[in-house]
PyMOL Python script that loads the backbone (N, CA, C, O; Angstrom):
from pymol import cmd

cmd.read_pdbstr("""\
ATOM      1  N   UNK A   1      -1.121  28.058 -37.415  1.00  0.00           N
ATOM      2  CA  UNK A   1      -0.460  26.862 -36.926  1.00  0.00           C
ATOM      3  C   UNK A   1      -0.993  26.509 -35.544  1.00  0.00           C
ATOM      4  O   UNK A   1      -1.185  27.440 -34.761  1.00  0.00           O
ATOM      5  N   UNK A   2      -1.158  25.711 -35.301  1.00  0.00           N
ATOM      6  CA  UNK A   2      -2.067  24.662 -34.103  1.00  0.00           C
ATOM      7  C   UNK A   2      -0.471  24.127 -33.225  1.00  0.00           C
ATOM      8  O   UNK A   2       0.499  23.570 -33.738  1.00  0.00           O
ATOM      9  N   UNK A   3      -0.694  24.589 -31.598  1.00  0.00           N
ATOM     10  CA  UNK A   3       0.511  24.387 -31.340  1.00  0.00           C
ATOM     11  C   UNK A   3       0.067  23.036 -30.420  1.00  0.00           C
ATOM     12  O   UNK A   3      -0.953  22.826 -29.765  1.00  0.00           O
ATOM     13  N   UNK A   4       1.215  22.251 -30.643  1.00  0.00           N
ATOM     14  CA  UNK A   4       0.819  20.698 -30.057  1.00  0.00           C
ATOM     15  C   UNK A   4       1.146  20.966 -28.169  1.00  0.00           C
ATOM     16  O   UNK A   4       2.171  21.565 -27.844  1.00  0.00           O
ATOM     17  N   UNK A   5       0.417  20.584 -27.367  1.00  0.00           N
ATOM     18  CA  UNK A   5       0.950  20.416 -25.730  1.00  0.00           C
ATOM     19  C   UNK A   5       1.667  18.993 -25.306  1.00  0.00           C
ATOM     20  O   UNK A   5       1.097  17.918 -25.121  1.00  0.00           O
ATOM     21  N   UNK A   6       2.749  19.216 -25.229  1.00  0.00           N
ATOM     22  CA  UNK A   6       3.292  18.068 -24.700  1.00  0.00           C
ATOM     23  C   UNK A   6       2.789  17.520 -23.226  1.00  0.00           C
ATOM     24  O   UNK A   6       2.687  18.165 -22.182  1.00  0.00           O
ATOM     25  N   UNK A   7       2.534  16.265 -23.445  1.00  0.00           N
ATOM     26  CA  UNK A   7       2.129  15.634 -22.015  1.00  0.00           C
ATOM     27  C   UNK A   7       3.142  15.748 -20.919  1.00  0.00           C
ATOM     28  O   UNK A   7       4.350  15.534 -21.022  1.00  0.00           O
ATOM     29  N   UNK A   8       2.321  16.201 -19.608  1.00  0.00           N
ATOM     30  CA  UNK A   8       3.634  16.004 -18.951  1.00  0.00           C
ATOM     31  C   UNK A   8       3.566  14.303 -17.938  1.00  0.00           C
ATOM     32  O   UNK A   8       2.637  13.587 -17.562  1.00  0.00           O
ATOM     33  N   UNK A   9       4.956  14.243 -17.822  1.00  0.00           N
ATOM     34  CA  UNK A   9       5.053  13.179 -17.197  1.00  0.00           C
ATOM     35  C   UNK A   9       4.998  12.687 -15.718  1.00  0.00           C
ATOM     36  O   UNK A   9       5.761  13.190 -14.893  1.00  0.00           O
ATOM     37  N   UNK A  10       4.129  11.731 -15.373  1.00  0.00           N
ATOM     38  CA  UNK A  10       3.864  11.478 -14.157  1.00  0.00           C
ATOM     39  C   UNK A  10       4.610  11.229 -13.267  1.00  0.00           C
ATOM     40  O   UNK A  10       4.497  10.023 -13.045  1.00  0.00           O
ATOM     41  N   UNK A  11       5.787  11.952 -12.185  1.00  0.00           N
ATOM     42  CA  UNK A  11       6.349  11.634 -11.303  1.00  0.00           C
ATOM     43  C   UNK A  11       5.966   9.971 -10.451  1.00  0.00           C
ATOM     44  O   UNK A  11       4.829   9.896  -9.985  1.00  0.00           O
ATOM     45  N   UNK A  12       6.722   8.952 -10.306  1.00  0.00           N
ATOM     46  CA  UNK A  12       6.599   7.810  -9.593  1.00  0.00           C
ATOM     47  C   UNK A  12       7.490   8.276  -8.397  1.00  0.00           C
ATOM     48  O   UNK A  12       8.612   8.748  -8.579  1.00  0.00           O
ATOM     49  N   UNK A  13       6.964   8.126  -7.243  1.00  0.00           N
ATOM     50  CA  UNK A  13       7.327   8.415  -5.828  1.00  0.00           C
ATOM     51  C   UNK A  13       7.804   6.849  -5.162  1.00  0.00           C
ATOM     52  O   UNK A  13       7.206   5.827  -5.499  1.00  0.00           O
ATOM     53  N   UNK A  14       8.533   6.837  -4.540  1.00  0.00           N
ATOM     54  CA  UNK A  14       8.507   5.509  -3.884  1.00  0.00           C
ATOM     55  C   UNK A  14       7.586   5.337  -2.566  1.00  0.00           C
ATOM     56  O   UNK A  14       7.274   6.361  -1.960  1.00  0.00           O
ATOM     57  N   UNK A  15       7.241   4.364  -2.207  1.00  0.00           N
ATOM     58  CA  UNK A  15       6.409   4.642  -0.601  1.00  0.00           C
ATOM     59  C   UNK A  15       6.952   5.276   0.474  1.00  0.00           C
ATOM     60  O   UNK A  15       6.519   5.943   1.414  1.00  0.00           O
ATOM     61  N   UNK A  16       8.238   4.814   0.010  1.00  0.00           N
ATOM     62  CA  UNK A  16       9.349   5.575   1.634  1.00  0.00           C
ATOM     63  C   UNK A  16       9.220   7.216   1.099  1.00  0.00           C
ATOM     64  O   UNK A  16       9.019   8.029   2.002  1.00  0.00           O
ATOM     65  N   UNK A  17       9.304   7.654  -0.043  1.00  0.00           N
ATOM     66  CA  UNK A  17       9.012   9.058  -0.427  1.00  0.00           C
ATOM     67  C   UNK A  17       7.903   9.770  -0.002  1.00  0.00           C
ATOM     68  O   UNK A  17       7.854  10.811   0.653  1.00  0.00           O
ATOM     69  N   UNK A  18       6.724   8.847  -0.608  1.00  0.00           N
ATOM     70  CA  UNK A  18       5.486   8.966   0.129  1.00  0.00           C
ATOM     71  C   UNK A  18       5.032   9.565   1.343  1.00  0.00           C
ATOM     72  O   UNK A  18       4.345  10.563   1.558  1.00  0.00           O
ATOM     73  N   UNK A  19       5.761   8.434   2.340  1.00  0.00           N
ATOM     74  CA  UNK A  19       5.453   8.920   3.886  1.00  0.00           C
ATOM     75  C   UNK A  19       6.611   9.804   4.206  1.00  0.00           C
ATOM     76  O   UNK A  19       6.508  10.149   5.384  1.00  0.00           O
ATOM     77  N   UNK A  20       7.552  10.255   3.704  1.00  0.00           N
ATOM     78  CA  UNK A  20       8.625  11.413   3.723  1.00  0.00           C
ATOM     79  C   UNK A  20       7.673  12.955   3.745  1.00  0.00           C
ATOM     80  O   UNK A  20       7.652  13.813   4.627  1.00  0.00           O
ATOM     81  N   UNK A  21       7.131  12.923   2.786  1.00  0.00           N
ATOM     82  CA  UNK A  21       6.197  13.992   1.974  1.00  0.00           C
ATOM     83  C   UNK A  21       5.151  13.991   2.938  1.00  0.00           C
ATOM     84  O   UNK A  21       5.056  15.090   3.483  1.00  0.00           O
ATOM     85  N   UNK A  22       4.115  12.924   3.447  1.00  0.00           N
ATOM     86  CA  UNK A  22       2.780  13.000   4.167  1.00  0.00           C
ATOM     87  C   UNK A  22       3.760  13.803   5.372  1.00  0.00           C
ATOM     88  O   UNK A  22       3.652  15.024   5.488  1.00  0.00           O
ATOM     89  N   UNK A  23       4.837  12.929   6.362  1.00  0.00           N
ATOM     90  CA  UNK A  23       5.140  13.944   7.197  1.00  0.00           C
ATOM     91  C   UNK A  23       5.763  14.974   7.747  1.00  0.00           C
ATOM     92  O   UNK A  23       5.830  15.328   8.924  1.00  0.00           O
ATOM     93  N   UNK A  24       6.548  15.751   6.049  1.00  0.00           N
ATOM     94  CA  UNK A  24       6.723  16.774   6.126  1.00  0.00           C
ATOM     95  C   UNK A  24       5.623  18.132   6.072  1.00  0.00           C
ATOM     96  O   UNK A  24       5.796  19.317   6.356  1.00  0.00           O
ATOM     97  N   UNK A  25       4.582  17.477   5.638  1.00  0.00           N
ATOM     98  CA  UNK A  25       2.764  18.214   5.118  1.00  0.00           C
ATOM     99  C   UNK A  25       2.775  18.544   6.503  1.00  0.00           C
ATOM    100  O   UNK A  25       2.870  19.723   6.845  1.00  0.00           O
ATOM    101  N   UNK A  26       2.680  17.545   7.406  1.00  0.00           N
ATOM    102  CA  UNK A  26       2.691  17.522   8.815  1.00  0.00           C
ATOM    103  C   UNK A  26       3.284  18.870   9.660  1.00  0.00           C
ATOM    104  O   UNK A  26       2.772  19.658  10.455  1.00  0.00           O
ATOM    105  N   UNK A  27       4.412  18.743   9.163  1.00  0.00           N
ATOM    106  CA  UNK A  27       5.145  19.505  10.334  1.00  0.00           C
ATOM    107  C   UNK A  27       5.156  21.451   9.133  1.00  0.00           C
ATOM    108  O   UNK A  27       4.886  22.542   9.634  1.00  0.00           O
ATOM    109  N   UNK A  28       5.343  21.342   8.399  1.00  0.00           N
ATOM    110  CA  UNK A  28       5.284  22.617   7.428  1.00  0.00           C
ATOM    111  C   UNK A  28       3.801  23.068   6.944  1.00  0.00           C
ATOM    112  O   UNK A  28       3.394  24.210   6.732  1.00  0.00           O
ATOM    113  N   UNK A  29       3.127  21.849   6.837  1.00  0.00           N
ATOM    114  CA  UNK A  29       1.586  22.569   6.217  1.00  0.00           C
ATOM    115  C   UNK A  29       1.443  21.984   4.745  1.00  0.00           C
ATOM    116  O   UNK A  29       2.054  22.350   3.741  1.00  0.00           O
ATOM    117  N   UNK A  30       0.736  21.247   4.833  1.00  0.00           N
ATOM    118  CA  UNK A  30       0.149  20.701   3.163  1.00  0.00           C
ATOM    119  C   UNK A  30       0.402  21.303   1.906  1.00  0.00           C
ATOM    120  O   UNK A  30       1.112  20.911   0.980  1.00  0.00           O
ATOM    121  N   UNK A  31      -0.477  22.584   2.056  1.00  0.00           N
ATOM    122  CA  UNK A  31      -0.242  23.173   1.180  1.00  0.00           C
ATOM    123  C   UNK A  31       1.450  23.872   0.387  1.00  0.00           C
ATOM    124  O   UNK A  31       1.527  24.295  -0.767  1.00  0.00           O
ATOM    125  N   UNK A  32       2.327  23.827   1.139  1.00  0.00           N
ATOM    126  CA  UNK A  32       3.752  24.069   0.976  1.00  0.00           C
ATOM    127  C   UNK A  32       3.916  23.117   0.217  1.00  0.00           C
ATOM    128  O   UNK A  32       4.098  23.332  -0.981  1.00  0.00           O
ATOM    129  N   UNK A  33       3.887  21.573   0.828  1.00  0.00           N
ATOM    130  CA  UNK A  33       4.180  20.822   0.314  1.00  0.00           C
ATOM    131  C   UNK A  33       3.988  20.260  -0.949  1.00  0.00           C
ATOM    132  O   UNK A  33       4.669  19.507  -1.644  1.00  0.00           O
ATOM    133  N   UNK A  34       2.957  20.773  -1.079  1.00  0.00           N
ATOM    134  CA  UNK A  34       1.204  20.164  -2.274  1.00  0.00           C
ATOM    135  C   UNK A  34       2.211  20.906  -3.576  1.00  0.00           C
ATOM    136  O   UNK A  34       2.929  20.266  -4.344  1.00  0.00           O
ATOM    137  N   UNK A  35       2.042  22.281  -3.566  1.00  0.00           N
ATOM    138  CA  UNK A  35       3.005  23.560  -4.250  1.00  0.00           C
ATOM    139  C   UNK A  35       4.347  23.304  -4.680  1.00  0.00           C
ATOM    140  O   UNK A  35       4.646  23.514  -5.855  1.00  0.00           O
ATOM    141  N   UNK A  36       5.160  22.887  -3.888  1.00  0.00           N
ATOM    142  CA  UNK A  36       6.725  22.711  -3.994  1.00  0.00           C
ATOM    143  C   UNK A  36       7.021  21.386  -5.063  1.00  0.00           C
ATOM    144  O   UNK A  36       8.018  21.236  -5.769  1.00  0.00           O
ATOM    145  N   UNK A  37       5.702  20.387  -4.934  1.00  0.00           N
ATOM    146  CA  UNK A  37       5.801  18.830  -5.309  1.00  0.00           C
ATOM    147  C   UNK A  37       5.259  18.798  -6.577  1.00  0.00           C
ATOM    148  O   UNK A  37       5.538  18.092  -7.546  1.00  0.00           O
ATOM    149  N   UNK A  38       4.076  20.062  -6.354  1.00  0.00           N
ATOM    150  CA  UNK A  38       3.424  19.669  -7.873  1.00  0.00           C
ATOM    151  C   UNK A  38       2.316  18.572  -7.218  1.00  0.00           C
ATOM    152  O   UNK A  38       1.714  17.867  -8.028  1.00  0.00           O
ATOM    153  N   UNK A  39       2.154  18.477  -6.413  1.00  0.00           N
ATOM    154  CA  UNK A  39       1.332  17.471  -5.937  1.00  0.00           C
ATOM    155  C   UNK A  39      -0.199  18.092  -5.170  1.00  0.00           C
ATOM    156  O   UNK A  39      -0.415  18.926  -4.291  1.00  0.00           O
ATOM    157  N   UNK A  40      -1.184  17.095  -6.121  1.00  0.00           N
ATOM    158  CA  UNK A  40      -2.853  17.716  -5.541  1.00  0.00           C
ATOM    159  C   UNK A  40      -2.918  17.314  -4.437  1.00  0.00           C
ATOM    160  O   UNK A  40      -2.458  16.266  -3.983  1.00  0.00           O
ATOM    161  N   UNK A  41      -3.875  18.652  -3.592  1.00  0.00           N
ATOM    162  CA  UNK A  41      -3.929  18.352  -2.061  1.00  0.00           C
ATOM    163  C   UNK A  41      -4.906  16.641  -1.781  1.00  0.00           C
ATOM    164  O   UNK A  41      -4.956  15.753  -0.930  1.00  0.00           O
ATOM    165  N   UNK A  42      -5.578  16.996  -3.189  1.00  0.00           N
ATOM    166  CA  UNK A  42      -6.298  15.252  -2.682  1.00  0.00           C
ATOM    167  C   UNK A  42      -5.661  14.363  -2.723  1.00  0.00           C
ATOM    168  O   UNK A  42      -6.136  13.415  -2.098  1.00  0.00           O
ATOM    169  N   UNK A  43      -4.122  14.063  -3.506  1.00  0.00           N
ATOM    170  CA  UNK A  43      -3.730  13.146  -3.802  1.00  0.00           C
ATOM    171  C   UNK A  43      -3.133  12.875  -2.284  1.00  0.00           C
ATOM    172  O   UNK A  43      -3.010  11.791  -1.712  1.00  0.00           O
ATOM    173  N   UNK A  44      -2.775  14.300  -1.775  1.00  0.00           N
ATOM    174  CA  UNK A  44      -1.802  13.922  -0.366  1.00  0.00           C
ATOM    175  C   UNK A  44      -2.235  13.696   0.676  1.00  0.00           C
ATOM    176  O   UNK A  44      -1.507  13.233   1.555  1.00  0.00           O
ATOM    177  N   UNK A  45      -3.977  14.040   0.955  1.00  0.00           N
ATOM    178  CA  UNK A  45      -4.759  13.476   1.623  1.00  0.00           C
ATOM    179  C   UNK A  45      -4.798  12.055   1.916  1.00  0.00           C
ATOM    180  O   UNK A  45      -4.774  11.418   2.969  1.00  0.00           O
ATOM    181  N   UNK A  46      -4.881  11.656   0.391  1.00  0.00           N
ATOM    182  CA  UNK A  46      -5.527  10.084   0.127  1.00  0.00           C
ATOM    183  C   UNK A  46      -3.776   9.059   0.922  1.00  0.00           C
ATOM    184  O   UNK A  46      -3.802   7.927   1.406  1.00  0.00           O
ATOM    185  N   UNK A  47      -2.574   9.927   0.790  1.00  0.00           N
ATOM    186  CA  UNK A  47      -1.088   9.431   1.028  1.00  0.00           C
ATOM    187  C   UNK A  47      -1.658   9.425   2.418  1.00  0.00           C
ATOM    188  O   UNK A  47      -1.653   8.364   3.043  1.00  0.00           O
ATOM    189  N   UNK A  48      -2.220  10.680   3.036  1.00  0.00           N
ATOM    190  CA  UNK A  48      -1.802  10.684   4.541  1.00  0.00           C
ATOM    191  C   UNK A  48      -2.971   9.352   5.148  1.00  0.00           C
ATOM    192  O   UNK A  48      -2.754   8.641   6.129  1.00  0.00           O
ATOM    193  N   UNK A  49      -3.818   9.311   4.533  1.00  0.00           N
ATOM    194  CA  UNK A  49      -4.861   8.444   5.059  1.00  0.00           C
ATOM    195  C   UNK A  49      -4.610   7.152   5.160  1.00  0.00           C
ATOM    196  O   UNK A  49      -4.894   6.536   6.187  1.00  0.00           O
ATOM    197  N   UNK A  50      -3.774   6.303   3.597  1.00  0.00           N
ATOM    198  CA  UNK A  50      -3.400   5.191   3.623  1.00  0.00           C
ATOM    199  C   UNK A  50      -2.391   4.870   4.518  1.00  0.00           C
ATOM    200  O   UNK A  50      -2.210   3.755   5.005  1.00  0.00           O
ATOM    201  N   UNK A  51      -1.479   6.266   4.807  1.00  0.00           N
ATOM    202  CA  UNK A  51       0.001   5.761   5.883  1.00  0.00           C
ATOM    203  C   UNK A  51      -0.641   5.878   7.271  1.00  0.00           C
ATOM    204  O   UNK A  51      -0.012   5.166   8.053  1.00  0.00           O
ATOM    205  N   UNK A  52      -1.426   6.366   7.729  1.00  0.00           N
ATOM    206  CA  UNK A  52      -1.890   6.229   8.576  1.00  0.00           C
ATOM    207  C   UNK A  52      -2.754   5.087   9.354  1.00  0.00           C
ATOM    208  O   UNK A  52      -2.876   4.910  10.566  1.00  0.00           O
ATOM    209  N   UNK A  53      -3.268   4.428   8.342  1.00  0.00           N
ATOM    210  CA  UNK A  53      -4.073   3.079   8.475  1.00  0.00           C
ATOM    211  C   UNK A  53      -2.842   1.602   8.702  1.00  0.00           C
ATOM    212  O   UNK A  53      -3.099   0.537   9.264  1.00  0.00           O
ATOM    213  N   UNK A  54      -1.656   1.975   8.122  1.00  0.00           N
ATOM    214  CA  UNK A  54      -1.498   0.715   7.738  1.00  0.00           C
ATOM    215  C   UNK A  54       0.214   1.230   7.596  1.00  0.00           C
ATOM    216  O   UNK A  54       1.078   0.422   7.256  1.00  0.00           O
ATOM    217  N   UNK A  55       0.487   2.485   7.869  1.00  0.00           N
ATOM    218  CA  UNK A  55       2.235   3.139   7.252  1.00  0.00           C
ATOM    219  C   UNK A  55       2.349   2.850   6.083  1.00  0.00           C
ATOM    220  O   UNK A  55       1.411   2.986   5.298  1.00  0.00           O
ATOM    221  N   UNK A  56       4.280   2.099   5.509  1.00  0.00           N
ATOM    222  CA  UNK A  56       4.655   2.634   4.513  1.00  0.00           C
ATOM    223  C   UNK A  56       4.060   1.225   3.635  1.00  0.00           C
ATOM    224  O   UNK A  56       4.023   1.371   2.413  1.00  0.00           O
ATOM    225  N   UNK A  57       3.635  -0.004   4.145  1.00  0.00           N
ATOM    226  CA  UNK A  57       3.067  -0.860   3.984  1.00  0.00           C
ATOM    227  C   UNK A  57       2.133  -0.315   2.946  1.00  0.00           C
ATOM    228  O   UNK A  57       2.405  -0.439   1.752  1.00  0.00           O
ATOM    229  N   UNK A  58       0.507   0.579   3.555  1.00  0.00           N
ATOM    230  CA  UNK A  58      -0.306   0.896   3.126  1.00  0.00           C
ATOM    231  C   UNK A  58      -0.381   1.540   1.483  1.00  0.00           C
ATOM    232  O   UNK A  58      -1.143   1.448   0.521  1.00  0.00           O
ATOM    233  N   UNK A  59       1.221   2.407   1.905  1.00  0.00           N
ATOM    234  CA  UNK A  59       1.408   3.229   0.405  1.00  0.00           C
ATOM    235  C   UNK A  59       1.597   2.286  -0.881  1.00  0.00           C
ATOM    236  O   UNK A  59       1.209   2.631  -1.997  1.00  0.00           O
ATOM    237  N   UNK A  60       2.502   0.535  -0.504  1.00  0.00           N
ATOM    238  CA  UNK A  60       2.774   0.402  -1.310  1.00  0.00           C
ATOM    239  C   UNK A  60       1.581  -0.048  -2.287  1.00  0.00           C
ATOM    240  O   UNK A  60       1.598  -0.051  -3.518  1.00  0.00           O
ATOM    241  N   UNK A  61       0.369  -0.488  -1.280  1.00  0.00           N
ATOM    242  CA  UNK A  61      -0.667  -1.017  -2.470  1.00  0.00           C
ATOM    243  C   UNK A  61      -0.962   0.193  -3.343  1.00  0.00           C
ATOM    244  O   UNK A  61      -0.700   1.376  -3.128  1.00  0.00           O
ATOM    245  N   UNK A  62      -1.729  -0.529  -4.651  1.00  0.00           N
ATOM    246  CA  UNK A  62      -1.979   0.862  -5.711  1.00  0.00           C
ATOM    247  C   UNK A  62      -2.697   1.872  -5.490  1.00  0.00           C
ATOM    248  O   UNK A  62      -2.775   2.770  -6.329  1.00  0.00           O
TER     249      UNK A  62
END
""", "prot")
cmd.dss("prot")
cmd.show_as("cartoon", "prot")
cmd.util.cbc("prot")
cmd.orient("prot")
């Protein structure tokens, strides 16, 4: 028997969540954060870079 993997489902964050998360990375360390969230360190990179350019503004584009 062939066992099926269920997809898992993509957490949607809001932007205000977003920059919640970039600056808790901040003050605790990325990687805690990255771990605890389920979240790739590139993805939280790419969060800290856009809030940084532009804040919670930046997050909301796609």
């Amino acid at each position: 028997m062939s066992q099926i993997k269920e997809k898992k489902k993509r957490a949607r964050r809001s932007p205000e969540k977003m920059a919640e998360l970039v600056l808790e990375a901040e003050r605790v360390g990325q990687g805690v954060v990255c771990r605890r969230e389920n979240i790739a360190p590139a993805q939280m990179s790419r969060w800290k870079q856009k809030f940084l350019q532009a804040g919670i503004a930046g997050l909301k584009e796609g």
